[in-house]
C-alpha positions, -999 to 999 in steps of 0.1 A, spaced: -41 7 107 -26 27 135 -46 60 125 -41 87 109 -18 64 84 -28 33 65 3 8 58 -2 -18 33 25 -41 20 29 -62 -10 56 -88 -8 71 -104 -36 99 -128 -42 131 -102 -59 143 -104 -93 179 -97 -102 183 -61 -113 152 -45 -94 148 -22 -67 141 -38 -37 114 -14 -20 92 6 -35 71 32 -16 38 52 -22 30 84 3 -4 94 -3 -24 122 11 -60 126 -3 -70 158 -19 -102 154 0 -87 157 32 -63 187 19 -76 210 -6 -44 231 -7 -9 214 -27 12 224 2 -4 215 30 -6 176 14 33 180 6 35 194 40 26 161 51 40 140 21 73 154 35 66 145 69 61 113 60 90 105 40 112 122 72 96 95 92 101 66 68 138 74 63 149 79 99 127 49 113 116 24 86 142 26 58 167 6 72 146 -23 89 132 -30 53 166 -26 35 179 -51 60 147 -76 52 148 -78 19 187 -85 17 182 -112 41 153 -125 30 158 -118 -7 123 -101 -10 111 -71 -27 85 -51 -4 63 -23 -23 48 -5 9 16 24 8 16 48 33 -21 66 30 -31 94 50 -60 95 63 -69 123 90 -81 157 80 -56 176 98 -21 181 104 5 162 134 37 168 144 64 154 126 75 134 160 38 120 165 40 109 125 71 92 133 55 74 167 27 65 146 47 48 123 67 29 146 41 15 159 24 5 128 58 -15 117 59 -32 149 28 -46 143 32 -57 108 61 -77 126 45 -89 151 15 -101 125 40 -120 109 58 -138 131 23 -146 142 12 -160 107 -19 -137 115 -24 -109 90 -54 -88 97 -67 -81 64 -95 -58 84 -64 -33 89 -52 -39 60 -17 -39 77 3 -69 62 15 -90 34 -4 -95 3 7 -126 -17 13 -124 -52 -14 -150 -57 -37 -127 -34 -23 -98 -59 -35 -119 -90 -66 -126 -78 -77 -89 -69 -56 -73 -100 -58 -98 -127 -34 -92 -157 -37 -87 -190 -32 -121 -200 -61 -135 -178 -87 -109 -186 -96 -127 -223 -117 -116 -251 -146 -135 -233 -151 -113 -206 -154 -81 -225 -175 -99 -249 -196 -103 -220 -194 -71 -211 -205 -53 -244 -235 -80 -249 -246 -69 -211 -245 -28 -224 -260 -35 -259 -290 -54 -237 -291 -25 -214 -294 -5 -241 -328 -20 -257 -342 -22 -230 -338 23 -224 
């Protein structure tokens, strides 16, 4: 985390036909009660993104023949300059590279790679979440309700 922006990136082997990067800016309502102030900085942080980042993970991916979904989440409750953003978020990219070429991911940061096993593990699909576990589930409220 190189504050006041949380990066975290999912890495995936790429599939013909798909977009290669996907990105998410979010700013919290919490922080910003007001819809322009969080585009204000939604917009700031695309400007960044495409004048600093962009190309770097363009080039990755075709090398590499990855597809990267990346999270840019704000967290501060006020506003920076568009150059600070941009600073920021250099230095959050280099080191995600860094961390990499390392093979240490600080998970603590929540700045790296998540594996696609790491993925199913945390977000289980549809097809692993069976009729068991909601059976479970409803026999666990139905006791709960007895009981009140």
């Amino acid at each position: 985390m190189v504050y006041p922006v949380r990066v975290t990136i999912l890495e995936e082997d790429a599939t013909e036909g798909e977009q290669p990067i996907q990105v998410l800016f979010s700013v919290s309502k919490r922080h910003f009660k007001h819809a322009v102030d969080r585009n204000r900085v939604k917009r700031q942080l695309r400007e960044a993104y495409r004048l600093n980042i962009m190309h770097a993970l363009e080039h990755y991916c075709l090398c590499e023949g990855k597809k990267i979904a990346v999270a840019f989440l704000w967290l501060a409750a006020k506003q920076y300059r568009t150059e600070e953003i941009a600073a920021r978020l250099r230095k959050a990219m280099v080191k995600i590279s860094s961390a990499e070429k390392s093979g240490k991911v600080s998970s603590k940061e929540n700045i790296g790679k998540v594996s696609s096993k790491e993925k199913s593990e945390k977000f289980p699909s549809k097809e692993n979440i069976g009729k068991d576990s909601f059976k479970e589930n409803s026999e666990e409220v139905s006791s709960t309700e007895k009981r009140g």
